[in-house]
C-alpha positions in Angstrom: 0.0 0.0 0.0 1.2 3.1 -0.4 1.8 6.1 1.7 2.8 9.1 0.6 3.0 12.5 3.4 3.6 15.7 1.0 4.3 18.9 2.8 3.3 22.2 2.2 6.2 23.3 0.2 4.5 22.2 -3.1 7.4 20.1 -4.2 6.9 16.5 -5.1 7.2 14.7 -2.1 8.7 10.9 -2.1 6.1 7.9 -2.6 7.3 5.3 -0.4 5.7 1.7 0.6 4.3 1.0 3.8 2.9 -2.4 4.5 1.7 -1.0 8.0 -0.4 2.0 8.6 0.3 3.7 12.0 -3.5 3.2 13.9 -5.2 6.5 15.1 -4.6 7.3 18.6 -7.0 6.0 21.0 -10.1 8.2 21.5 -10.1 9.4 18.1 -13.1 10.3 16.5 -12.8 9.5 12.4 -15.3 10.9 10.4 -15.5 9.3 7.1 -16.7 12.5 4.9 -17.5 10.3 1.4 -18.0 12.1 -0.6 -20.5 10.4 -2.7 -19.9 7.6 -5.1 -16.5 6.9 -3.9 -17.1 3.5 -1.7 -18.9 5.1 1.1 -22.0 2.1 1.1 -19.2 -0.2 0.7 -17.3 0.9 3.9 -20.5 1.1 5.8 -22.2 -1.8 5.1 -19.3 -3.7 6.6 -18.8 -1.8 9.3 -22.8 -2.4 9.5 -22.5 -5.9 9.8 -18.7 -6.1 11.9 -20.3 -3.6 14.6 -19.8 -6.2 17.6 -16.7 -7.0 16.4 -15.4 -3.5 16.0 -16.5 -3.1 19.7 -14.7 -5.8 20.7 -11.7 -4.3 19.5 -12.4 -0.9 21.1 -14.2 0.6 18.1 -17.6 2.3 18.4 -20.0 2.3 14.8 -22.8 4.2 16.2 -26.2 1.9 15.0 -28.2 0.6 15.1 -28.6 2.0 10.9 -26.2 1.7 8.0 -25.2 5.3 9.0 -26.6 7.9 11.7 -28.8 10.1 9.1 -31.7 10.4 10.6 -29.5 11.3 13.8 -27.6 13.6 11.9 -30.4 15.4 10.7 -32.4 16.1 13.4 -28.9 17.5 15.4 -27.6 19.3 12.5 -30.6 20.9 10.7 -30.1 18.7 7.7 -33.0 18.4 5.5 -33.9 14.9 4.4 -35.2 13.6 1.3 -38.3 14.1 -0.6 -40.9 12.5 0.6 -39.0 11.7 4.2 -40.6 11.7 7.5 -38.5 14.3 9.5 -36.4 13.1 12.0 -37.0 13.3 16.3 -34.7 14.6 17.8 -34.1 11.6 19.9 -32.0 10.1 17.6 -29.4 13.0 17.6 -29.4 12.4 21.7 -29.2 8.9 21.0 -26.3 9.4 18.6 -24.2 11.5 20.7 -24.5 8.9 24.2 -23.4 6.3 21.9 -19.9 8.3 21.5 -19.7 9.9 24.8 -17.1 9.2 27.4 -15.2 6.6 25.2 -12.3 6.7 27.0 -9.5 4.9 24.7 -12.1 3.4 22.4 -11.8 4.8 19.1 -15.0 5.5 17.0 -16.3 5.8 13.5 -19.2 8.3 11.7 -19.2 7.7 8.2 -21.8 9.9 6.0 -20.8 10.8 2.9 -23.0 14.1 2.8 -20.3 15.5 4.8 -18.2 16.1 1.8 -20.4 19.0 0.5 -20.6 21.1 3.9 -18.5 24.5 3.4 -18.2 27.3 5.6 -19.3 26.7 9.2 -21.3 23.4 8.5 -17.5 21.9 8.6 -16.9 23.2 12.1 -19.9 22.0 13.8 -19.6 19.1 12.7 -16.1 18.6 14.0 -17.3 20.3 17.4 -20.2 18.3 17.8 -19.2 14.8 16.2 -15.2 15.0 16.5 -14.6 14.8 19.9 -11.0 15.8 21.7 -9.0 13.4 18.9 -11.1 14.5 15.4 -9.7 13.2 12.1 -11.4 13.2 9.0 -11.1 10.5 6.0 -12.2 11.6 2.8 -11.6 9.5 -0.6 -10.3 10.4 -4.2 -11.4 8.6 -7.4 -10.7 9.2 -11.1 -12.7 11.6 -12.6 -13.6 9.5 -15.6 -14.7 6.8 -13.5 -16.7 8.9 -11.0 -19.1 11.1 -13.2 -20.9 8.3 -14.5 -21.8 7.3 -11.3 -22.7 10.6 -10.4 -24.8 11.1 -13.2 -26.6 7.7 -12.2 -27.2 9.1 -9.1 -29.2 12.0 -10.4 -31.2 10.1 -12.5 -32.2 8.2 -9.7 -32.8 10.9 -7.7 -35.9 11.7 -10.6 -34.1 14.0 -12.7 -33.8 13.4 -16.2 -31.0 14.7 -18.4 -28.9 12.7 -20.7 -25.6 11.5 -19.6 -24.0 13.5 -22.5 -26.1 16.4 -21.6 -25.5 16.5 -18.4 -21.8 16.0 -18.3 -21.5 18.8 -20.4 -23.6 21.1 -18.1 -21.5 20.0 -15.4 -18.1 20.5 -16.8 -18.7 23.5 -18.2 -19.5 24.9 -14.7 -16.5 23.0 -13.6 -14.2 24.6 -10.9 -12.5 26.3 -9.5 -14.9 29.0 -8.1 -18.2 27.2 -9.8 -21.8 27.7 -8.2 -22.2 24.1 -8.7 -25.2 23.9 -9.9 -25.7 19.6 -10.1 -23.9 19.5 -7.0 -20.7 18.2 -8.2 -17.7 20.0 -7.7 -17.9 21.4 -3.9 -17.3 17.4 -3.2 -15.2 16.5 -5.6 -13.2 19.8 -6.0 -10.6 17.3 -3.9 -8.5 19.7 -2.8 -10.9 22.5 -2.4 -12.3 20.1 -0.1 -9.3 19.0 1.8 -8.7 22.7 2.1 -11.8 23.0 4.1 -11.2 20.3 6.6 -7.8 20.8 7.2 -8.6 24.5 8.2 -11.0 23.2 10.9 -9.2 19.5 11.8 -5.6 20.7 10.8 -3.7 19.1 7.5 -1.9 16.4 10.1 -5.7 14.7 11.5 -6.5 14.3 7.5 -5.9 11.4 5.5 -6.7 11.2 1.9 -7.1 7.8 0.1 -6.9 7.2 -3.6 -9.2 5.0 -4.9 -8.8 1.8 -6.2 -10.5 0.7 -9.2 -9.2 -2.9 -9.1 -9.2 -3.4 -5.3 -12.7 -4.0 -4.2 -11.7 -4.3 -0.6 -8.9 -1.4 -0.3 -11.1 1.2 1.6 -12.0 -1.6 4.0 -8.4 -2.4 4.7 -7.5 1.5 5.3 -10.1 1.2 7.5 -9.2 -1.3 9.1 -5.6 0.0 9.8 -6.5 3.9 11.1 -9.1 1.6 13.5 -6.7 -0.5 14.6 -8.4 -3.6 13.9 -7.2 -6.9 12.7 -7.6 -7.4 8.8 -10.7 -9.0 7.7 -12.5 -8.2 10.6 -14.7 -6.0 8.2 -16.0 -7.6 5.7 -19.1 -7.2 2.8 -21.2 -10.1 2.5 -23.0 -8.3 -0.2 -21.1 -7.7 -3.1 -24.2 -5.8 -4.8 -24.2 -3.0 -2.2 -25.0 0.1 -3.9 -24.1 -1.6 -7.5 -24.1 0.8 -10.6 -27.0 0.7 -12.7 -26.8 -0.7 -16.4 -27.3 1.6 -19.1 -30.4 0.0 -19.5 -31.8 0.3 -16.4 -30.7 4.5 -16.0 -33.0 4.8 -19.6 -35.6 3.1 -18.1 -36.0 5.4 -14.3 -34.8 7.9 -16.8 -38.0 7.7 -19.4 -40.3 7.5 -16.0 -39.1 10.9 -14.9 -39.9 12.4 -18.3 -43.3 10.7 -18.3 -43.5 11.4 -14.1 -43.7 15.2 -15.2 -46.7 15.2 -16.5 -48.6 13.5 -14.2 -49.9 14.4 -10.8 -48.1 13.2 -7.5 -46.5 14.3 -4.4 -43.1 13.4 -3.0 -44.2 10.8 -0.6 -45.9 9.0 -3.8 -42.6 9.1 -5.6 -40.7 8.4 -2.4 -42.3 5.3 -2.1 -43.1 4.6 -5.6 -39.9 5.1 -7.1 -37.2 6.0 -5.0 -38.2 3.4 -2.4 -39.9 0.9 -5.0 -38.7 0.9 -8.3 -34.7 1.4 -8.1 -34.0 -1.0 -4.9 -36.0 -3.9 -7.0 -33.8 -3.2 -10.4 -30.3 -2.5 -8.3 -31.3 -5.8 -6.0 -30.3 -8.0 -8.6 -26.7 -9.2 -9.8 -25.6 -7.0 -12.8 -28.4 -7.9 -15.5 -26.2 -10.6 -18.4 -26.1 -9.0 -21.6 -27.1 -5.1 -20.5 -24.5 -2.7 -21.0 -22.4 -0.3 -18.5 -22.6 3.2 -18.6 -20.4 4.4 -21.1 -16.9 6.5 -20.3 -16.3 9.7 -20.6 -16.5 10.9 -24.2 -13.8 12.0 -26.6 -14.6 15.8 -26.5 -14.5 15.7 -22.6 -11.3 13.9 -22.6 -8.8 17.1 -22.6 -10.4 18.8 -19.6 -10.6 16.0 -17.6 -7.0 15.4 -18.0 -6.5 19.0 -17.3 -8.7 19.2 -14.5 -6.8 15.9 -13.1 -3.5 16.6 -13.4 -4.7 20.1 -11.0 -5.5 18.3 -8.6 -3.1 15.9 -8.1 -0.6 18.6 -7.9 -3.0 20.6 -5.9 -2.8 17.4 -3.4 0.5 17.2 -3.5 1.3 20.6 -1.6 -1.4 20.7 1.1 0.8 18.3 3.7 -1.8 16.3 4.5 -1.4 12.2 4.7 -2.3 10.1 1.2 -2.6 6.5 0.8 -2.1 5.7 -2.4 -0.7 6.6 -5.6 -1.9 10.1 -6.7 -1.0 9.5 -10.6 -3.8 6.9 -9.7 -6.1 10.2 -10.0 -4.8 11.1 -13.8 -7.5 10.6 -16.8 -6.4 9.3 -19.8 -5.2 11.5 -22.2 -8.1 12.3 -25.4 -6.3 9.4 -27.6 -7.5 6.7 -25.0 -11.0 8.3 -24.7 -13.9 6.6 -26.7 -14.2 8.8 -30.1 -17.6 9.9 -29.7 -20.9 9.7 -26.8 -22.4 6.7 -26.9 -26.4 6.8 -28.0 -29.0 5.9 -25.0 -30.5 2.5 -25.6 -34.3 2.5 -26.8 -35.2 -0.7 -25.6 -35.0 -3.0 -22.1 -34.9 -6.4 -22.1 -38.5 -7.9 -20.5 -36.3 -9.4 -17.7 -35.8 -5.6 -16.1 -39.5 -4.2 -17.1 -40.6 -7.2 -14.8 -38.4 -6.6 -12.5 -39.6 -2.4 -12.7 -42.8 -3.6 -12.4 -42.5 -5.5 -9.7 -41.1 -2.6 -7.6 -43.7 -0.1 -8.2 -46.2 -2.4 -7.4 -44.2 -3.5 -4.1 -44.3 0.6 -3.3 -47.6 1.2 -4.3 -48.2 -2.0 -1.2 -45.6 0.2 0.9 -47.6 3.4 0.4 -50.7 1.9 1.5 -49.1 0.7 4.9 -48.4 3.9 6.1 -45.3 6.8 6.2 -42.2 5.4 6.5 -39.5 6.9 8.8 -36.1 6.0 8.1 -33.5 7.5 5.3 -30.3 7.1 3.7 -28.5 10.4 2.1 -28.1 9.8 -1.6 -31.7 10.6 -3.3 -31.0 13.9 -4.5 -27.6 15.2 -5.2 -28.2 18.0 -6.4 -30.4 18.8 -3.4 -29.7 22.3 -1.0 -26.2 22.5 1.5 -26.8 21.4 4.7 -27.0 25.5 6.4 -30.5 24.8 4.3 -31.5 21.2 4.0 -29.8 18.6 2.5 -30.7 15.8 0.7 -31.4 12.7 2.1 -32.7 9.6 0.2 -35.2 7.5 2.6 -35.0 3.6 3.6 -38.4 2.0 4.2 -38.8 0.4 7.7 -40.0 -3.5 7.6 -43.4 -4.3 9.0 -44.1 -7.9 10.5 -43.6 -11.1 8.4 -43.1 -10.8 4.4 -46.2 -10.4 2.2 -47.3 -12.1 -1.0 -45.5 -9.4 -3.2 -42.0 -9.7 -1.0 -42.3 -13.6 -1.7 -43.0 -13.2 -5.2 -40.2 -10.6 -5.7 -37.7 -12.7 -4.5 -38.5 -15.8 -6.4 -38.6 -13.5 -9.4 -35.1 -12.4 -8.8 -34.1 -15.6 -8.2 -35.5 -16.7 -11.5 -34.8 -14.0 -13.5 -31.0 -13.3 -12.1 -29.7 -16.3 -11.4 -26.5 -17.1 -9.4 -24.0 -15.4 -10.6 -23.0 -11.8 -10.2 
């Protein structure tokens, strides 16, 4: 693994190897900032299911939830998504006795919403979350492999612009100094970011990790080593947690927000419908055989990505704060490696997914008739409001009792229509 401390002087500092990385001292706090798309689900779903073993070792992962949003929200003001129950503010008192008076126990907030806060969001969350020991983990990834996901995450969120018209929209209002209008750059403007954290946390309690694209479990290993935990004691037993969409299957939620605009609803409807309903049915499933992955970033993108890449790696390189792993790991691929042109939307869906879409409505529409639901999960609407004036916040529906005819059906259809492999 590599481990690579630059100082401030913006010279190139060495890259060496280090098999070990030092543990936090004990009694930190680490706040895992995301930002979004870059692992986050991954990290916390095992920390999710390694919770008693994390304690064991003298790490608190404040539950019982995937990640404290609801918690968050109600203590910070954070708006959640549309069609959310609001959160009680029980669950931010709850949150904060879970890491009160740790003594040397170290603990772990992860919430990759963090990542967009600027100005004095940053602070409060390091005063009120951070403890005496704060350090905050944030994560880098390509930019060529990142926007796709991020335009995924739009769609899904109901809006409905083409990847090639939206990644134009968004690069042209690219940074630095961009109002951000999609919500892109103030998380992903890495060292813009960086810059606000260290102000608050100081550059020597930040640690910046470089993605891996063919490492599935290197974030979980970092982890693993600021915690001071024994490898493999996290783990992900899912391997679809949070899996990209196929090309496919973005057209498809994509056509229903067109259509969605025209006809008469209200956010809890969608919510439930679609958010909550239609996208955790198709994204439940192994990749679909045969359906195609979002395609890269285009030719005529291909120069300002590298520029906007190699910025920020030398950007990184002079802010002195810790990196783990190989910052040329961040550089795009120069225009002669890029695909030649956009790639056209598919037109069609195999009948497998329009089952399975079906299927999920109608296991919201089921939802909606039970009653509000009350938990929620941050990633429905990226391009939602800063925290200062409500943030975005996707919702997770609560389980009620035994399954129902449509939950059994569901699953022998994925089953069926997915088969074993991944």
């Amino acid at each position: 693994m590599f481990v690579h401390d630059g100082p401030g002087t913006g010279a190139r500092p060495s890259v060496t190897v280090a098999p070990v990385i030092d543990p936090l001292p004990a009694g930190t706090h680490l706040l895992h900032i995301g930002p979004q798309k870059t692992g986050s689900t991954a990290v916390q779903s095992a920390m999710h299911a390694s919770r008693e073993q994390l304690r064991e070792h003298g790490v608190i992962y404040p539950g019982p939830a995937l990640k404290p949003t609801r918690a968050i929200g109600a203590g910070l003001g954070f708006g959640m998504g549309r069609g959310a129950v609001p959160p009680r503010p029980a669950e931010w008192e709850t949150l904060k006795r879970q890491i009160a008076d740790i003594g040397d126990q170290r603990v772990c907030i992860s919430y990759e919403n963090f990542g967009r806060l600027t100005g004095g969001a940053v602070r409060r969350v390091v005063e009120e979350l951070g403890g005496a020991r704060p350090h905050v983990a944030t994560v880098a990834r390509r930019y060529d492999r990142l926007l796709p996901s991020q335009w995924q995450q739009r769609i899904k969120a109901g809006k409905h612009w083409s990847y090639d018209d939206w990644l134009r929209a968004v690069l042209e209002a690219g940074p630095p100094g961009s109002a951000d209008p999609h919500g892109v750059w103030v998380p992903h403007d890495t060292v813009s970011l960086v810059r606000r954290w260290a102000d608050v946390v100081g550059a020597e309690h930040l640690t910046v990790v470089v993605k891996s694209e063919q490492d599935p479990r290197q974030l979980l290993a970092v982890m693993e080593a600021l915690l001071g935990v024994p490898d493999g004691v996290l783990r992900t037993e899912d391997t679809r947690a949070n899996r990209s969409m196929s090309y496919q299957e973005v057209e498809l939620v994509r056509a229903v927000n067109i259509a969605l605009a025209d006809v008469p609803h209200d956010d809890v409807d969608w919510h439930t419908l679609f958010s909550r309903g239609l996208i955790p049915t198709l994204v439940d499933r192994p990749f679909p055989a045969g359906e195609d992955r979002v395609p890269p970033v285009p030719a005529w993108a291909a120069d300002l990505l590298e520029e906007l890449s190699a910025r920020r790696i030398e950007g990184l390189r002079g802010l002195g704060v810790r990196v783990i792993g190989d910052l040329e790991d961040l550089r795009t691929p120069a225009a002669g490696s890029a695909d030649d042109a956009a790639v056209p939307p598919p037109v069609t869906v195999p009948i497998d997914t329009a089952v399975q879409a079906i299927l999920g409505v109608t296991a919201g529409a089921i939802r909606r008739q039970r009653g509000p639901e009350t938990s929620s999960d941050p990633e429905a609407d990226p391009d939602g409001r800063s925290p200062e004036r409500g943030s975005p916040a996707e919702t997770r529906p609560r389980r009620r009792g035994r399954p129902g005819v449509l939950e059994r059906v569901l699953g022998r259809q994925r089953r069926t229509l997915s088969g074993d492999g991944d």
